[in-house]
N, C-alpha and C positions, 0 to 999 in steps of 0.2 A: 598445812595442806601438802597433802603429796603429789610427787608429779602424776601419776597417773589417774588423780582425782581431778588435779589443776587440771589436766587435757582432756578430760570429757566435756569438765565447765565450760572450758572454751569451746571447743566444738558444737554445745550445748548452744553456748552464746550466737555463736557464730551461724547457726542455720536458723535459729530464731530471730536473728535482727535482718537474715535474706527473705523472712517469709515473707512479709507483705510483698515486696517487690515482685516476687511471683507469685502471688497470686494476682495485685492487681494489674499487671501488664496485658497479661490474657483475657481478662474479662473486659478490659478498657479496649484492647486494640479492636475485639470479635466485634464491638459496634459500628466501626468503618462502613465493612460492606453490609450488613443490617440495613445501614441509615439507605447509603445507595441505591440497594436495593427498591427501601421504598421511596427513595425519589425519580425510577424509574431508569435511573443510571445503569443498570443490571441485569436486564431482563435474565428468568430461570434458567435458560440454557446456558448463557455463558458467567454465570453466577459464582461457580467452583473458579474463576480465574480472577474473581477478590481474594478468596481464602485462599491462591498461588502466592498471591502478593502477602497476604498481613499474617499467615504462620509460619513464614519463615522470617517475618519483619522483629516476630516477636521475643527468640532470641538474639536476633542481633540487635536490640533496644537494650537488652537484659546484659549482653557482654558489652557494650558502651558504658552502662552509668555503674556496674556491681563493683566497680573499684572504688569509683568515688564515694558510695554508699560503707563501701568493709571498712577503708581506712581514713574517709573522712568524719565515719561519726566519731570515730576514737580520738580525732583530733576536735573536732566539737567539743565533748564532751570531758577532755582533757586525762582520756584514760590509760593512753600510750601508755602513761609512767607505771600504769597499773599491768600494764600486762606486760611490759619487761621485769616487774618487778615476782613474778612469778616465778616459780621451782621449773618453767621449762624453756630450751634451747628456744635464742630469739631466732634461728634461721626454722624452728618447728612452728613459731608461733604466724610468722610468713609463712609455709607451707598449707598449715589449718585456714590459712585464711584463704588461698589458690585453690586448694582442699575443695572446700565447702562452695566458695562461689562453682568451680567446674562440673561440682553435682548438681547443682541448679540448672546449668545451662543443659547438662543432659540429660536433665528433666523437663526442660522447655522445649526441649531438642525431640525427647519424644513423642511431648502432647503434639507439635507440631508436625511429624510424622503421621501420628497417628489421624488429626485435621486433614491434612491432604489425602490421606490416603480414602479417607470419609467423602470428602469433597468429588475425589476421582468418582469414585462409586454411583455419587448423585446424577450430577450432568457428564459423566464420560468426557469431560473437554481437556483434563491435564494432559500435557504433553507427560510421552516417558523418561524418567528420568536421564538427564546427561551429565555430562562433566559440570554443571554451573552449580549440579547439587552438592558435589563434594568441594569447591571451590568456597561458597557459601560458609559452611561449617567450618575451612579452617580459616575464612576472616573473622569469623564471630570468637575462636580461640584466639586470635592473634588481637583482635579489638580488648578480650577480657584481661589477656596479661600487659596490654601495652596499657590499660585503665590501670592496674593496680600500679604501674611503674610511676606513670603520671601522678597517679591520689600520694602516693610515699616521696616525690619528689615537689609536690607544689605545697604551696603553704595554703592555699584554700580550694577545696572540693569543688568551688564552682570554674575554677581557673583550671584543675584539671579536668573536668569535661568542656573545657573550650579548648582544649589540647586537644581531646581524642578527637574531633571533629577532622584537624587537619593530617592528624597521624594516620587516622584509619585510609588516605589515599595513596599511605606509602607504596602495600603491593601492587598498587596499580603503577603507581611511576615509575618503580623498578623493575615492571613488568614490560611496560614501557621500554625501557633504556634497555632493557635485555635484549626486545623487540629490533629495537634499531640497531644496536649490535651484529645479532644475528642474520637479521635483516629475512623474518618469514615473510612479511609483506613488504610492496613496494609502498603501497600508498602512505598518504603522512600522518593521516587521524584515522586509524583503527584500532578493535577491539584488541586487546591481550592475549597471543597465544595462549590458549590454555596450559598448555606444559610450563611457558616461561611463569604465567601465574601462580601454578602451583610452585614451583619452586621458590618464588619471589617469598610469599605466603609462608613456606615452610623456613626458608633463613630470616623471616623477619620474628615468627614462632619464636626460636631457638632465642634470636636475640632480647626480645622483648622478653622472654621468660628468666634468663638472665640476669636484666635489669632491675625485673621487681625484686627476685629474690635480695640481690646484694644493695640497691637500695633502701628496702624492705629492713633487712637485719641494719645498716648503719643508721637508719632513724631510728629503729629505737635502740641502738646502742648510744644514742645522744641524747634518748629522754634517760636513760638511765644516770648518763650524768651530768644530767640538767637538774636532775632532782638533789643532788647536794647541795648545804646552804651555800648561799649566793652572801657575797660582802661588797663593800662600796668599794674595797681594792678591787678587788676580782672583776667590776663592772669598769674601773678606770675613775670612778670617783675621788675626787680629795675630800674626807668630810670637812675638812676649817676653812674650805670655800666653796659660796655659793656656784651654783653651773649660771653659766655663763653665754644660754643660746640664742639665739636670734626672737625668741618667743618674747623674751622680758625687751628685749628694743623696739618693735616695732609696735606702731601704732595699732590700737584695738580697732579692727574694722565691725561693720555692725552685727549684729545678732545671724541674721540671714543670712549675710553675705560669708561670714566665720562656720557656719552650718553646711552652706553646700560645697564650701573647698574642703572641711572636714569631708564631705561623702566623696568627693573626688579623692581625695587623697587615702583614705581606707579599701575603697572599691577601684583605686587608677587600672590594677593587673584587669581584672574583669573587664571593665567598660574598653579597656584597648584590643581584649581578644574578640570580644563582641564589635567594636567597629570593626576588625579584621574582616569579621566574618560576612558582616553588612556590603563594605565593599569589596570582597569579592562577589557576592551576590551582584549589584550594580554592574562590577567587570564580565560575571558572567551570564549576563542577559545581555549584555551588548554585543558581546561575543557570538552569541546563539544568533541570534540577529542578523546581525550584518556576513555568516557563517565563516566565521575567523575559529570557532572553538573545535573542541574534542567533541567525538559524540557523547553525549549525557550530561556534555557540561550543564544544560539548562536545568536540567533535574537534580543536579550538585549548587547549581545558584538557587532551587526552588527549596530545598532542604536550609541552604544557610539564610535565608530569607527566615524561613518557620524558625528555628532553632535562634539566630539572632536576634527578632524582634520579640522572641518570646524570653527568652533571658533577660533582653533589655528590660522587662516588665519584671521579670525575677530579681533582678537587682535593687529594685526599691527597697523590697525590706529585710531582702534575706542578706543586706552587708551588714546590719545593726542586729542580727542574732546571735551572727557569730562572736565570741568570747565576751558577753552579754554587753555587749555597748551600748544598748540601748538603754539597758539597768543605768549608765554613765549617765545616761542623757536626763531619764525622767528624772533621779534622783534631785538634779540642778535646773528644777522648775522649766525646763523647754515644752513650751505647749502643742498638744500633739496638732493643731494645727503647721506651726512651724516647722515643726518635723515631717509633716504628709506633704507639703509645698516644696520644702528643700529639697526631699529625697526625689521626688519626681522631676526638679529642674532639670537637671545632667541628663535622665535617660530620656525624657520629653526631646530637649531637643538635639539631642542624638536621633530620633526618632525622624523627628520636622526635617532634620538635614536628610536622614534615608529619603523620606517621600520625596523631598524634592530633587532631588536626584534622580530618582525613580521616571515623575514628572518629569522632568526635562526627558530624561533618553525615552521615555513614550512619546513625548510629544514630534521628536524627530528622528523618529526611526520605527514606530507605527508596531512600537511591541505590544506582548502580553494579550490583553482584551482588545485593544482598539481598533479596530475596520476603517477601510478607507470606502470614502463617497464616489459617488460617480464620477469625481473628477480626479479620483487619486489621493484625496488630502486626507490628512488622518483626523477622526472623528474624536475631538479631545474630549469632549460631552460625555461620549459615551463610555467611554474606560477607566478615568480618574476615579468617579465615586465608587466602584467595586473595586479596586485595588487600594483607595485608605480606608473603607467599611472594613477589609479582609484584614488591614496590616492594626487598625485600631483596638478589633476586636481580640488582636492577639494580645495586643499590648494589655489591655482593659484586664482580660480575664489571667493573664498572668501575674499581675501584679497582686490580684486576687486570690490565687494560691499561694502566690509566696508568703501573703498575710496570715493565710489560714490553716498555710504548714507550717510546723515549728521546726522543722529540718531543713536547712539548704541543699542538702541532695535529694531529698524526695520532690522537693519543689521544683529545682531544677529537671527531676525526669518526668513530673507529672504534667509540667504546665506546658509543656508543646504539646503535649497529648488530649490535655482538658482544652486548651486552643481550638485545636482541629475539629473534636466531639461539638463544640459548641460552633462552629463554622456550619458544621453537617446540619447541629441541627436546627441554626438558622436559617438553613438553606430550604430543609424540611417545611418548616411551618410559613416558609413565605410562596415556595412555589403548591404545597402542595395543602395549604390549609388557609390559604389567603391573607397571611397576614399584610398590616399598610407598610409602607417604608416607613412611613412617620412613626409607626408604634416601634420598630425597629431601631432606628437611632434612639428614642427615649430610652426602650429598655438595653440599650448596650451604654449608657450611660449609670444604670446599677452598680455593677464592678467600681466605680469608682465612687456612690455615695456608701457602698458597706467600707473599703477600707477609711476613706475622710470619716464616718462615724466608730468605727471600731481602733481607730488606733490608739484611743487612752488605753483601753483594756489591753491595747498589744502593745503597748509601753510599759503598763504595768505588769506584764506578765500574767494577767488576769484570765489563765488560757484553760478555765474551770467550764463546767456543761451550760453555764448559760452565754461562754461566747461561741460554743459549737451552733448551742442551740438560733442565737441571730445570725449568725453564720448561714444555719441550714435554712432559715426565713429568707433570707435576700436571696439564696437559689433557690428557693421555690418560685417568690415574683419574679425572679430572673426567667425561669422555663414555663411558667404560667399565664403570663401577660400576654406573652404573644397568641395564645390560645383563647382569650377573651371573646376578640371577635366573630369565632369561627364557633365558641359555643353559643354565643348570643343568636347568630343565626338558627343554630341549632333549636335554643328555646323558645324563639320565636315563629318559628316555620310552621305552619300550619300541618296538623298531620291529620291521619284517619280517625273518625271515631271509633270508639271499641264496641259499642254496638257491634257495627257492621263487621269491624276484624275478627269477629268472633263467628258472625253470619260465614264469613270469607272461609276461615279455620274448621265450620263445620259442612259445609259445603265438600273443602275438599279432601276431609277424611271420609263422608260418605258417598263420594263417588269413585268408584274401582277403577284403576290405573287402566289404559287402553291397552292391549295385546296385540302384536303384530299377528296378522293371517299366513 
């Protein structure tokens, strides 16, 4: 193959493994203000200021996760060694891949443009554009290249997007400290001069672009020679004696208990950036609170709340994908029971510790949903069950996609997005189509009878059209159930005869409309 045949493939490769992402990012996020809308949240006028928020949200979603999607399938997949091993420069083959993602985004860059400017048009309510619109664009560049620096230096895709999370508030901190530097304002928690931001934004550009590249080229200057044979010298082995580790001394603990320090110990990077993330959230709702914080911290706590407990859910299955360890597991008879139990210990109560956490700082300090009574006191009744319904259902339905993706970066970007959708449209058919509470806890207990009965099949790999196909059956009862009672009234309601609606029908086609005098 020649090189100029090799660099189309790739390129070829490479905007075909972005398509899904863009396309469904767009279509998923444009449901937001939809749903809204018909829950009354939005009336027509100020309608175009959803579509402020979620088409500009929808490239910066797209430059968060397109690094860990370029360079962690190649590590999935174990193809690295395939594309160094190619007729072209490893710093070209980093470039194709910055290349490609940066077309995409300014093709999301457009359609979102082209959104707003649609939106303007409708209700007249966007403001005109100011400096936050050019601010925007170059974090969502600095978020794409600080993603691919991340995906080339973490060993798993899901650990570099719990990276980007904390990176992406560099320009602000250093906007920050420019800020006090300078000293444009006096006060102590404000916004980011624009000027310091843009600049902030532009040296962190520069650096992070930087970083992918030259990390970029030295990984795969090490799959290159990683792929030479390997020998028991070369690894530090003696062959005429046996190793000697701690695994042959210690006592066999039992089946379960050997399973879930297995998933701790495969998944440890993960589950400690995800508690990070948890407890910040915690620190930054108490903060809002008792007004100790930044402004927006609570909207940075509300994010790593969504994003934390929704990974936590993505972590069940999507540790046993990666470099088929799961293949490990069925092979040596572990019953996909055992395996649905263990893998949910760790994040369950990682989970149990977040609520109660949560729980305590509502219970004394009267956040979130909670109201206080006539006398002051904070109403524990009324806030607790909508705040574990919201944090369960994320959990439920993420763990649910990670089942039912077979990529940990797709799943990881899908399932805070399929969370929310399904939040909205819970929210939909209980205020606005009567669903019971009680039908609502049952059917939020679904997500969790499709993975306990579909894991042999995702043990076995069995990921052929009749697992999509019970797949697509449990979201149907999933989004159907709750509609039950609200068609039952429907069939049951007595309506008009057709007789008469026909009497009605001819009536008012034979009498001529009234004319003003």
């Amino acid at each position: 193959m020649n090189g100029r045949l090799a660099l189309g493939r790739l390129w070829w490769k490479e905007l075909r493994q972005l398509l899904p992402l863009v396309i469904v990012l767009p279509v998923t996020i444009c449901f937001f203000p939809l749903i809204a809308w018909l829950l009354g949240g939005l009336p027509r006028t100020s309608f175009p200021f959803g579509w402020a928020v979620v088409f500009p949200a929808i490239p910066g979603l797209f430059a968060a996760g397109v690094g860990a999607l370029s360079v962690g399938i190649e590590k999935e997949q174990r193809t690295l060694g395939w594309l160094s091993s190619l007729p072209i420069e490893r710093l070209r083959i980093v470039r194709v891949k910055l290349a490609a993602a940066l077309l995409a985004l300014l093709l999301l860059w457009a359609l979102a443009s082209l959104g707003l400017s649609l939106a303007s048009q409708w209700g007249d309510a966007l403001a005109s554009p100011e400096l936050g619109w050019v601010t925007w664009p170059l974090h969502t560049l600095f978020l794409l290249l600080a993603g691919f620096a991340l995906a080339w230096w973490a060993r798993s895709p899901l650990t570099a997007m719990l990276w980007v999370v904390p990176v992406a508030t560099l320009p602000l901190l250093l906007a920050q400290l420019i800020d006090g530097v300078i000293r444009w304002d006096s006060r102590i928690w404000s916004d980011p001069n624009p000027t310091s931001l843009i600049v902030s934004q532009s040296v962190l550009i520069l650096l992070a672009g930087w970083l992918a590249h030259r990390l970029g080229v030295r990984h795969l200057s090490a799959e290159r020679a990683r792929g030479q044979r390997l020998t028991f010298a070369s690894l530090g082995f003696d062959g005429d004696q046996p190793p000697s580790g701690r695994v042959f001394r210690d006592d066999i603990q039992s089946r379960f208990a050997a399973l879930v320090w297995q998933f701790r110990s495969q998944s440890s990077s993960v589950l400690i950036g995800i508690l990070c993330l948890l407890t910040f959230a915690v620190i930054g709702f108490g903060a809002t609170e008792f007004a100790l914080a930044p402004p927006g911290l609570g909207i940075f706590a509300l994010i790593a709340t969504v994003l934390g407990v929704s990974w936590l859910g993505t972590s069940v299955f999507q540790g046993d994908v990666s470099n088929g360890r799961i293949r490990f597991l069925a092979d040596r008879g572990i019953s996909p029971g055992e395996i649905w139990w263990t893998r949910h210990a760790t994040p369950a109560a990682l989970l149990a510790a977040f609520v109660f956490a949560m729980l305590t700082l509502q219970t004394f300090s009267h956040l979130g949903s909670f109201h206080s009574n006539q006398r002051g006191e904070a109403s524990f009744a009324e806030g607790w069950p909508l705040m574990l319904t919201v944090v369960l259902l994320i959990y439920f339905v993420s763990q649910w996609v990670a089942q039912a993706m077979p990529s940990p970066i797709m799943a990881g970007i899908s399932a805070p997005i399929a969370s929310l959708l399904t939040f909205a449209y819970g929210s939909l058919v209980l205020f606005q189509f009567g669903t019971p509470l009680w039908l609502g806890w049952l059917v939020l207990l679904i997500p969790l009878v499709a993975t306990r009965l579909m894991t042999r099949r995702w043990m076995d790999r069995q990921l052929g059209m009749g697992y999509w196909q019970r797949h697509f059956a449990f979201a149907m009862a999933f989004f159907l159930l709750p509609l039950l009672p609200y068609l039952a009234m429907l069939a049951t309601q007595p309506g008009m005869p057709r007789s008469i609606a026909r009497e009605l029908r001819a009536a008012n086609t034979a009498t001529p409309p009234r004319t003003g005098t």
